[in-house]
Backbone as CSV, one residue per row, in Angstrom:
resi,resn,N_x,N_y,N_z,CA_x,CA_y,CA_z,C_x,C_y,C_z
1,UNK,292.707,295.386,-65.817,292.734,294.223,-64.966,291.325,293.731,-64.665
2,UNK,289.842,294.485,-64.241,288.793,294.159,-64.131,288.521,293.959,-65.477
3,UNK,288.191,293.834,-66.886,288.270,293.422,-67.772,288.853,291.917,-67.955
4,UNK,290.096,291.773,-67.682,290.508,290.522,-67.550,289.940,289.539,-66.878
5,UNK,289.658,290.083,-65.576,288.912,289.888,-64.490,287.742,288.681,-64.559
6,UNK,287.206,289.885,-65.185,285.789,289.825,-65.608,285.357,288.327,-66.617
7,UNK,286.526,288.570,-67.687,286.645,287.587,-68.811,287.503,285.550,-68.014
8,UNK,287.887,285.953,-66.971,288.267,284.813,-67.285,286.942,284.282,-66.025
9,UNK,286.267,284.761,-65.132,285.163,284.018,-64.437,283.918,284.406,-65.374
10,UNK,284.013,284.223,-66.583,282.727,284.600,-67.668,281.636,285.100,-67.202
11,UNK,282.054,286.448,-66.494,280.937,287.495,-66.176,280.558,288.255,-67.503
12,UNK,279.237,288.444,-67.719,278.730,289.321,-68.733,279.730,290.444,-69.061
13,UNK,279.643,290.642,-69.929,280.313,292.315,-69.908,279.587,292.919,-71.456
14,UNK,279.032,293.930,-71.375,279.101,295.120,-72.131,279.573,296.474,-71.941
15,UNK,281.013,296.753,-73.420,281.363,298.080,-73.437,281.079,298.820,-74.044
16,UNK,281.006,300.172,-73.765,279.777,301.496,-74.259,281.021,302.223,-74.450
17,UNK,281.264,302.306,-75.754,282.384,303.700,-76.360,283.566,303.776,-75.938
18,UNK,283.581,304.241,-74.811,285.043,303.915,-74.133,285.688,302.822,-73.504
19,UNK,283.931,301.986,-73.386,284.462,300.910,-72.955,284.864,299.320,-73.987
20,UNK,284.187,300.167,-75.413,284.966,299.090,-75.934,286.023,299.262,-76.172
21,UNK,286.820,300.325,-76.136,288.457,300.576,-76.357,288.737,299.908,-74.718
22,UNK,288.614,300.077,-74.448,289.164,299.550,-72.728,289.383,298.100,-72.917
23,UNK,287.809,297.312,-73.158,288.091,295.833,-73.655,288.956,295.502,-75.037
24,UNK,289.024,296.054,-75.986,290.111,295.941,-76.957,291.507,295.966,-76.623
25,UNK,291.901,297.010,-75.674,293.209,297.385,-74.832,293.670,295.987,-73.896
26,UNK,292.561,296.232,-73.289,293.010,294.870,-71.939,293.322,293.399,-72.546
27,UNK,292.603,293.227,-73.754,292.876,291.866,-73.982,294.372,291.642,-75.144
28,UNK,294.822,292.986,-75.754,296.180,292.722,-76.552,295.716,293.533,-78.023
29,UNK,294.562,294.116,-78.361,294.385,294.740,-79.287,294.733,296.050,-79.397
30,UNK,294.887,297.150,-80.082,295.675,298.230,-80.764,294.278,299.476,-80.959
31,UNK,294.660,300.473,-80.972,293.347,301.333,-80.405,294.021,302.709,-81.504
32,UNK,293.055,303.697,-82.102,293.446,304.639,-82.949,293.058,305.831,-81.582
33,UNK,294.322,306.681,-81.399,293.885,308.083,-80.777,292.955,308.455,-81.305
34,UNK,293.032,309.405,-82.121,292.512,309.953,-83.315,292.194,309.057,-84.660
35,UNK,290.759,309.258,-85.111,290.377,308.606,-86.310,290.977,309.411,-87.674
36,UNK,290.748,310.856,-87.080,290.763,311.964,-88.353,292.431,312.460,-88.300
37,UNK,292.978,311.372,-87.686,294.706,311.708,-88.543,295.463,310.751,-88.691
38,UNK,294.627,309.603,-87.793,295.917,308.446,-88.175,294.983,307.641,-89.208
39,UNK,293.982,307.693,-89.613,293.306,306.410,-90.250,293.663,307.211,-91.208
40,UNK,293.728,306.401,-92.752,293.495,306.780,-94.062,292.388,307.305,-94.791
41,UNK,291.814,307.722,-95.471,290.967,308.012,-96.307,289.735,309.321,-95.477
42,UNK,289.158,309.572,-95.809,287.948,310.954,-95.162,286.995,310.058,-94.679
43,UNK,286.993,310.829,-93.220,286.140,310.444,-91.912,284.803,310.881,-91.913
44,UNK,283.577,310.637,-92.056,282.413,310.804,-91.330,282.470,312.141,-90.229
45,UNK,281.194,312.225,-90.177,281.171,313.030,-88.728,280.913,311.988,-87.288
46,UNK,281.883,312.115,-86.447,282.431,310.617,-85.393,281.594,311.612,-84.421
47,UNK,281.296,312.986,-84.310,280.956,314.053,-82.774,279.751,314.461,-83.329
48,UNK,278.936,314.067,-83.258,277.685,314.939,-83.910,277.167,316.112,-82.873
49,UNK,276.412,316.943,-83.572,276.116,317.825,-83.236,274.992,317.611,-82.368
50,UNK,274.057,316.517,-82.884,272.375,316.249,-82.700,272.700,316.166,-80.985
51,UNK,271.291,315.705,-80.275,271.242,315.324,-79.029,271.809,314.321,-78.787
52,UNK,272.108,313.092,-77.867,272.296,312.652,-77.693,271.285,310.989,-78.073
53,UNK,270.305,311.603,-78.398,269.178,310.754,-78.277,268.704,310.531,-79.825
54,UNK,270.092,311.059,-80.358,269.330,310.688,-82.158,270.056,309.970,-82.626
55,UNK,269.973,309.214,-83.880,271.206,308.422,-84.818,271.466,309.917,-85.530
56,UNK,273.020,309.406,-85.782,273.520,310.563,-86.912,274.274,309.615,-87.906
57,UNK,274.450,308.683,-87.841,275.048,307.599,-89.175,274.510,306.326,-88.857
58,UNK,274.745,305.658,-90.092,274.013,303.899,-89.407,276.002,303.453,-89.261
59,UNK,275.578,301.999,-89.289,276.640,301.004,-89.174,276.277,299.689,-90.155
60,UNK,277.246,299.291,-90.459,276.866,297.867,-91.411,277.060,296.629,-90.493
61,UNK,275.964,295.895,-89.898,276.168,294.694,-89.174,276.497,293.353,-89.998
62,UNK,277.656,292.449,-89.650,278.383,291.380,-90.106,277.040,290.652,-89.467
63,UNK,276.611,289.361,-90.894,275.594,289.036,-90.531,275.642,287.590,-89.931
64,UNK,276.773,287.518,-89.779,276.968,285.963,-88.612,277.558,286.860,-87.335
65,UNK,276.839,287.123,-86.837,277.300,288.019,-85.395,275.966,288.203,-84.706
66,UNK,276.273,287.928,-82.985,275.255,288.357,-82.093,274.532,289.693,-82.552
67,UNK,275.606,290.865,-82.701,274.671,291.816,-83.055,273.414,291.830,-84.047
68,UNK,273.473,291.429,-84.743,272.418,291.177,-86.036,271.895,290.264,-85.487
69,UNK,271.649,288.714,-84.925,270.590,288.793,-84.347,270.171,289.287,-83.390
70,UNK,270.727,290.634,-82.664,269.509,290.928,-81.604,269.199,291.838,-82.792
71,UNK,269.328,292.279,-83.584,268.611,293.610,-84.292,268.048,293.300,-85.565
72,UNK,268.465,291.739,-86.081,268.099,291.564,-87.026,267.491,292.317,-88.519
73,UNK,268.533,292.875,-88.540,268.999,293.662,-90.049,270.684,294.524,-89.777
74,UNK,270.605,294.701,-91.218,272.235,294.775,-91.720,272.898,296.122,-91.104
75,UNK,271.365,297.362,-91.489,272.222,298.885,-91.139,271.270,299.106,-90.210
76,UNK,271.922,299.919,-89.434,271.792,300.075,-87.822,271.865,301.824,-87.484
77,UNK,270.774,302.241,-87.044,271.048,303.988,-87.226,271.920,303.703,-85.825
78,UNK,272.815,305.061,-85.605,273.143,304.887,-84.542,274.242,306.543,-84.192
79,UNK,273.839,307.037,-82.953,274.859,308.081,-82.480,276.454,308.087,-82.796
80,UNK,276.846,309.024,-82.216,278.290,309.284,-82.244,278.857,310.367,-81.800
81,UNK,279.962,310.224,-80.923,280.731,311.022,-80.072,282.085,310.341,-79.594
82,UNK,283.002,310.660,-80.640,284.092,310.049,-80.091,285.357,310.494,-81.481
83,UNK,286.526,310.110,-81.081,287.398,310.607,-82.241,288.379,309.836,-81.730
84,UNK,288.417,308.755,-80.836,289.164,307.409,-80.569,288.353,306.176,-81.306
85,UNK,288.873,305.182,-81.293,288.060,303.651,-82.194,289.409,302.664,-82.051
86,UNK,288.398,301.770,-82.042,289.588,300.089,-82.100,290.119,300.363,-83.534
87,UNK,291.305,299.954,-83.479,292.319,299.658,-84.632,292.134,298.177,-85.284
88,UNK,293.105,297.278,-84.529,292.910,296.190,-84.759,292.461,295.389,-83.462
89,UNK,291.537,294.554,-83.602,290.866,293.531,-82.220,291.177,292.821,-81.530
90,UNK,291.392,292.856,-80.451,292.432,291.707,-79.590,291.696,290.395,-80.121
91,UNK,293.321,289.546,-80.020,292.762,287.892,-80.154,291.814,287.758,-79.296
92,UNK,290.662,286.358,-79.550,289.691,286.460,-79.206,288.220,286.822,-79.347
93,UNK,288.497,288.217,-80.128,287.230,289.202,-80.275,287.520,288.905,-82.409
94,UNK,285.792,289.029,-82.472,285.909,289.564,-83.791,285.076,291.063,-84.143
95,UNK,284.995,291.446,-85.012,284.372,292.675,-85.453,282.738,292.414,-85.894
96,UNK,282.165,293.145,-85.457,281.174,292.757,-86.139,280.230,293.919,-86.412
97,UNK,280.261,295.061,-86.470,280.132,296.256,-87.544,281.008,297.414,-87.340
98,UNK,280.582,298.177,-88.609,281.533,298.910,-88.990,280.825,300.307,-89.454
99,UNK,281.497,301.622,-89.232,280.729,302.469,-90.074,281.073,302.778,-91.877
100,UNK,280.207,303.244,-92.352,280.505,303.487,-93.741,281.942,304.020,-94.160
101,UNK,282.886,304.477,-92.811,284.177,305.083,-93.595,284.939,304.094,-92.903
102,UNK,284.802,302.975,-92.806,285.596,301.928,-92.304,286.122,301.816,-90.591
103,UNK,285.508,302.544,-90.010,285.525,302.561,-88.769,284.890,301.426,-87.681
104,UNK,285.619,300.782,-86.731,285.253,299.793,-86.240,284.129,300.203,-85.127
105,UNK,283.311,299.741,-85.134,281.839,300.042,-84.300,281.111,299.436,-83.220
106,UNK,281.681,297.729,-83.585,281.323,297.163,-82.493,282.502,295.782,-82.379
107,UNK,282.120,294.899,-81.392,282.994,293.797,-81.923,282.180,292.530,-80.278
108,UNK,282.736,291.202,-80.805,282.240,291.008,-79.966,283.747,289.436,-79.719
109,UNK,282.716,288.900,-78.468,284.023,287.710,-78.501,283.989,286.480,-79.536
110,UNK,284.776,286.078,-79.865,284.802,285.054,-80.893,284.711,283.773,-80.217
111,UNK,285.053,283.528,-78.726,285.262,282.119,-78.230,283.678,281.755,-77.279
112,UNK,282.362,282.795,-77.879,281.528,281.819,-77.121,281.348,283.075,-75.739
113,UNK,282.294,283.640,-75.085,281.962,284.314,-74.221,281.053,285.551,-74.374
114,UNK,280.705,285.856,-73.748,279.329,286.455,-73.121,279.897,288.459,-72.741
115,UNK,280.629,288.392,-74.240,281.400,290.163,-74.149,280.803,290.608,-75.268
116,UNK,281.067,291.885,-75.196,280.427,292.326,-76.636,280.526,294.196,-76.341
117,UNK,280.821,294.749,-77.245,281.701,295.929,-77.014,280.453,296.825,-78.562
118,UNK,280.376,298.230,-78.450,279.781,298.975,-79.152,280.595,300.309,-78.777
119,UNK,280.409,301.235,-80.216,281.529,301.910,-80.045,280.445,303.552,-80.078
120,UNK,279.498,303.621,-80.067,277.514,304.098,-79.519,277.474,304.058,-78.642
121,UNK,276.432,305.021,-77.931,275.897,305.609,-76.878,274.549,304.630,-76.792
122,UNK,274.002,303.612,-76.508,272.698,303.107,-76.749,271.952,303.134,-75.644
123,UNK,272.729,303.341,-74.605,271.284,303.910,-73.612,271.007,305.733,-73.861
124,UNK,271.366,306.333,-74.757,271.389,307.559,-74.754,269.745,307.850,-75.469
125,UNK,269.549,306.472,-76.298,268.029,306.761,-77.132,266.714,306.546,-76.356
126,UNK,267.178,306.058,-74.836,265.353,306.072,-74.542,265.571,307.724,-73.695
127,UNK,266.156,308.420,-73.981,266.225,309.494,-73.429,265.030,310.344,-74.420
128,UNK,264.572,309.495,-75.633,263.913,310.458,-76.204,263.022,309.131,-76.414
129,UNK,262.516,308.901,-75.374,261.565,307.377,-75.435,262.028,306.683,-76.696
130,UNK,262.733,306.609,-77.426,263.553,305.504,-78.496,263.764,304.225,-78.203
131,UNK,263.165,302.986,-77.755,263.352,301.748,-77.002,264.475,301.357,-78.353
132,UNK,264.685,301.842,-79.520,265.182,300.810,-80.333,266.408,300.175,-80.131
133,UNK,267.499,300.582,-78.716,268.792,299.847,-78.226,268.203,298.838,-77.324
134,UNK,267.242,298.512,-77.198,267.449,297.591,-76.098,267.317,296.500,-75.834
135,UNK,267.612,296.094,-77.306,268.009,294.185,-77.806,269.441,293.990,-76.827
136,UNK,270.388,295.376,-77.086,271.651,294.732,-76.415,271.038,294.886,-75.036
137,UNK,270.775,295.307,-73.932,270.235,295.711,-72.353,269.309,294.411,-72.400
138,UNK,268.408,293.858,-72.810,268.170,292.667,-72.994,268.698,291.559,-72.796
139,UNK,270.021,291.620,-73.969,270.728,290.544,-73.902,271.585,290.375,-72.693
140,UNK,271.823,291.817,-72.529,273.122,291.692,-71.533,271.964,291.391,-69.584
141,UNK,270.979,291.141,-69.520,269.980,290.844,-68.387,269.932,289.570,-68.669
142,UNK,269.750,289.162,-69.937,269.578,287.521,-69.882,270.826,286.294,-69.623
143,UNK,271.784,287.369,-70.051,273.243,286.539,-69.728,273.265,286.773,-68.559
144,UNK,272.860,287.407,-67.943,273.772,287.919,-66.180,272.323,286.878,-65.660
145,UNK,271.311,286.927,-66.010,270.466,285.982,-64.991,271.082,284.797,-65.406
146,UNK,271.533,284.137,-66.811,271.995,283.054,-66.626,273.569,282.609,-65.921
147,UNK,274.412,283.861,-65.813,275.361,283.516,-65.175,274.975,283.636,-63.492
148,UNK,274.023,284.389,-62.584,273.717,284.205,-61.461,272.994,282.574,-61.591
149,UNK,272.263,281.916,-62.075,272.079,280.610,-62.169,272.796,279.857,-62.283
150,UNK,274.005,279.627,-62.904,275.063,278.752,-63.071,275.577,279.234,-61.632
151,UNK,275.805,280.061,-61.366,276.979,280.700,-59.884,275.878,280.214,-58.541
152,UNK,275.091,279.827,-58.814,273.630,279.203,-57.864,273.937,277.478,-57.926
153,UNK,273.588,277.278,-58.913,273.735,275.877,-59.012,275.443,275.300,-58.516
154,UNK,276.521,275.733,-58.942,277.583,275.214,-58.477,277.551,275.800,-56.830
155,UNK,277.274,276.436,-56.214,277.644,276.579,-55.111,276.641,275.325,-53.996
156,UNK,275.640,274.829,-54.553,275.253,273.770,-54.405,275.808,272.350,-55.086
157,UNK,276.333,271.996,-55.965,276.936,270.421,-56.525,278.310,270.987,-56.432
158,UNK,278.715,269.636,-56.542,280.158,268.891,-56.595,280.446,268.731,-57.847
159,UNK,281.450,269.776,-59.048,281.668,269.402,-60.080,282.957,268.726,-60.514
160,UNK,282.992,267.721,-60.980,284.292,266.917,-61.502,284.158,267.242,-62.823
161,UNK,285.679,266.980,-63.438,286.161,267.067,-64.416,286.802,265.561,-64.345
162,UNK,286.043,264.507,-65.479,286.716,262.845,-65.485,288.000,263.252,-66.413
163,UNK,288.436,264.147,-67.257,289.609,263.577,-67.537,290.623,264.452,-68.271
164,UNK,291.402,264.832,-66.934,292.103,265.852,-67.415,293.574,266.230,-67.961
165,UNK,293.806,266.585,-69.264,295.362,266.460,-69.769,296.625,266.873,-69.320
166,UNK,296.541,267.828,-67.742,297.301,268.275,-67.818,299.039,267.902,-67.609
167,UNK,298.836,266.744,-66.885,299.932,266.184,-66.834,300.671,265.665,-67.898
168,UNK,300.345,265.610,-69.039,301.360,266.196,-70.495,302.201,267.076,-70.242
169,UNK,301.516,268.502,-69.719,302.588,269.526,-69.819,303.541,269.454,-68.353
170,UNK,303.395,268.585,-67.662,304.684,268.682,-66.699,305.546,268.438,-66.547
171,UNK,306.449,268.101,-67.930,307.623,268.555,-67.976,308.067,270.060,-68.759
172,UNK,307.174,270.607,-68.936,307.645,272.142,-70.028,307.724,272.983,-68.802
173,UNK,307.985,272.829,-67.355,308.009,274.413,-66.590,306.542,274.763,-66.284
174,UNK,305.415,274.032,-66.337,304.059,274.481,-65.622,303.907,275.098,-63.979
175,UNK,303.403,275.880,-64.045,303.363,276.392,-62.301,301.675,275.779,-61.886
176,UNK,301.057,274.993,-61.564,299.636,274.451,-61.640,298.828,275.224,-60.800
177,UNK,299.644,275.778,-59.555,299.415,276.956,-58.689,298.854,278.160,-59.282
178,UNK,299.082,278.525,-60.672,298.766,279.526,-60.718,297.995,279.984,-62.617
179,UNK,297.528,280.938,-63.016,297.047,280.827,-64.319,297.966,280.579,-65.024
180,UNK,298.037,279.567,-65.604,299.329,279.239,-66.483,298.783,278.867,-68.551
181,UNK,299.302,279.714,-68.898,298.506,279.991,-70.677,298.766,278.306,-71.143
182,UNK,299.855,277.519,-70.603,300.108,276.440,-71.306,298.873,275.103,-71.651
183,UNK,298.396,275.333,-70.342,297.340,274.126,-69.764,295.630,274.479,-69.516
184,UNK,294.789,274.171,-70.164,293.292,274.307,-69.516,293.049,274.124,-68.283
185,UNK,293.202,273.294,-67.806,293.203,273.057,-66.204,294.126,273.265,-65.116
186,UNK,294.044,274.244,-64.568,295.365,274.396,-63.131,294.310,275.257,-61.853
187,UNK,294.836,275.203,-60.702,294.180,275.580,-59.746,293.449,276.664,-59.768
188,UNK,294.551,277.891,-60.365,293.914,279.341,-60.726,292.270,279.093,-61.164
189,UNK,292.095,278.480,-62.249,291.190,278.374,-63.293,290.495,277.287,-62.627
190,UNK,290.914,276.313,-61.786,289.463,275.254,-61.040,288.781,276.326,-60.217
191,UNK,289.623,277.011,-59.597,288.865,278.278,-58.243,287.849,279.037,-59.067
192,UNK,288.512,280.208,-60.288,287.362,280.401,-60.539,286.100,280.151,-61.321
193,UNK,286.441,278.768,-62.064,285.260,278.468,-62.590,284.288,277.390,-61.764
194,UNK,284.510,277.518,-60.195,284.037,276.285,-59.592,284.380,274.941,-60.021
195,UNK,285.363,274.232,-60.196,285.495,273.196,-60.092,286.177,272.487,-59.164
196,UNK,285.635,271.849,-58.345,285.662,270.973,-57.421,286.964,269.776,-57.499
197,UNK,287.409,268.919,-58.819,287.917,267.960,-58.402,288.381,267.707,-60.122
198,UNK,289.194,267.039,-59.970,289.902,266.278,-61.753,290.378,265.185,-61.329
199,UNK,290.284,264.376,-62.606,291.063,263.433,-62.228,291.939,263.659,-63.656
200,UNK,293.454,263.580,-63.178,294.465,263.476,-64.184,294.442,262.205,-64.847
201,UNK,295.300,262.367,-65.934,294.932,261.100,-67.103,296.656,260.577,-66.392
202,UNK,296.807,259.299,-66.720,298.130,258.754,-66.576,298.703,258.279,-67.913
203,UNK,299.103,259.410,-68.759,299.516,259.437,-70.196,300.688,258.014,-70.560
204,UNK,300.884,257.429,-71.733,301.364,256.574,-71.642,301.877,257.017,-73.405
205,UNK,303.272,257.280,-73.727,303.182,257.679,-75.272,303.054,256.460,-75.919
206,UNK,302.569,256.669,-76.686,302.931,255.245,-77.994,304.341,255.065,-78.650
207,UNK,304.367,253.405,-78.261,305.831,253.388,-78.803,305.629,252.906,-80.219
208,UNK,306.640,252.507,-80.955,306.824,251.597,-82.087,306.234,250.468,-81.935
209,UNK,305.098,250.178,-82.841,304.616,249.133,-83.063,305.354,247.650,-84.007
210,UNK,305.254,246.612,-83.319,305.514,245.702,-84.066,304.634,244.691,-85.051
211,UNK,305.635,244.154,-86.113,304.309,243.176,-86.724,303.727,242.703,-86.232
212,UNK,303.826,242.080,-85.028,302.469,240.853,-83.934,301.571,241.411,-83.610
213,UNK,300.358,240.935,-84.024,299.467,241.428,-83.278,299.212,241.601,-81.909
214,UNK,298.852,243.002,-81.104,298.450,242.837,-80.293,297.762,241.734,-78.946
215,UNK,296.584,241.194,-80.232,296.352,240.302,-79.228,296.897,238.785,-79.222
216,UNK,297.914,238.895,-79.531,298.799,237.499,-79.295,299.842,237.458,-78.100
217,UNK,299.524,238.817,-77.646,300.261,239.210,-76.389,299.483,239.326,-75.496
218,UNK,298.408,239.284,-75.461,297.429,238.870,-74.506,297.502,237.214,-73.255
219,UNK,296.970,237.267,-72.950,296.621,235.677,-72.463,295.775,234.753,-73.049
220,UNK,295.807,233.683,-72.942,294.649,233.210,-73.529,293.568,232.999,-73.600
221,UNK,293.167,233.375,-72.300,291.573,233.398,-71.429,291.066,234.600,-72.542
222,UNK,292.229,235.314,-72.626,291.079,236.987,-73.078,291.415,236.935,-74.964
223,UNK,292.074,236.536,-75.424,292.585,236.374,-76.661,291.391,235.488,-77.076
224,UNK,291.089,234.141,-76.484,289.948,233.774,-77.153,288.595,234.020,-77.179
């Protein structure tokens, strides 16, 4: 539920191992107990032995993905301790590395939001002065100062929305009171993204057009 939470007032979020199964879970995606009995083919070592503070396998970074540019390159050394992993990714999220035995590693959101999940220990490497995780701790400081700035600025202005569709959907059963999946705009969702005010559209369908032109149905002041 804080996951959800979290995602629909576009608070930062980064999950660390368990917590990207948590964000995979909460949003509708499918999670492996065990790697080394339900996945197919021979597993890697997922529990390493090393400290905590070493890589014991890399990862292959998808190179249209946040991750690769904060790290800018493809393989990624990186820890491991775990024998759970995302299965398949909740809608929303895409993948964006993987380890060499096909194991999902990281993933992030696909719609623009400000999530991003690793399936690594990455604050575990400055334990051995290792700064090399801290493109993501970076990123995830620069989003949260920019979401305390946006959460600054609206609590000072008046934001309108000029033009809003929702009155299309009021005849399908909309509740406007409350988060409703049908509609972008309803109260739930003005509260928490700060918005102040809409103005509804006054929809008008198109009927059957006839041969006459339009503007012969006009007047004549405006026709000529």
């Amino acid at each position: 539920m804080l996951a959800k939470l979290a995602a629909d007032r576009q608070i930062p979020v980064l999950g660390i191992c368990r917590g990207i199964q948590v964000m995979n879970a909460a949003f509708g995606g499918s999670l492996y107990q065990d790697i080394h009995v339900q996945m197919e083919g021979k597993r890697i070592k997922h529990d390493q032995d090393l400290g905590r503070g070493y890589a014991s396998h890399t990862v292959r970074i998808e190179k249209d993905s946040l991750l690769y540019k904060l790290f800018e390159t493809e393989i990624l050394p990186v820890n491991s301790f775990h024998h759970q992993a995302v299965k398949e990714v909740a809608p929303g999220f895409k993948v964006t590395a993987r380890s060499s035995d096909g194991v999902i590693e990281a993933m992030e959101s696909a719609e623009c939001k400000s999530m991003m999940g690793v399936q690594w220990h990455p604050e575990c490497f400055i334990l051995e002065n290792n700064p090399c995780m801290m493109p993501v701790f970076d990123w995830l400081i620069q989003e949260s100062t920019s979401f305390r700035e946006a959460k600054r600025l609206h609590s000072r202005m008046i934001t309108l929305d000029s033009h809003c569709d929702t009155p299309m959907f009021f005849d399908q059963g909309i509740n406007f009171a409350t988060r409703d999946k049908k509609i972008l705009v309803d109260l739930h969702k003005m509260t928490e993204g700060q918005l102040d005010a809409t103005i509804m559209v006054a929809y008008l369908k198109q009927l059957e057009r006839t041969d006459e032109p339009c503007w012969r149905q006009l007047p004549k002041r405006i026709a000529s």
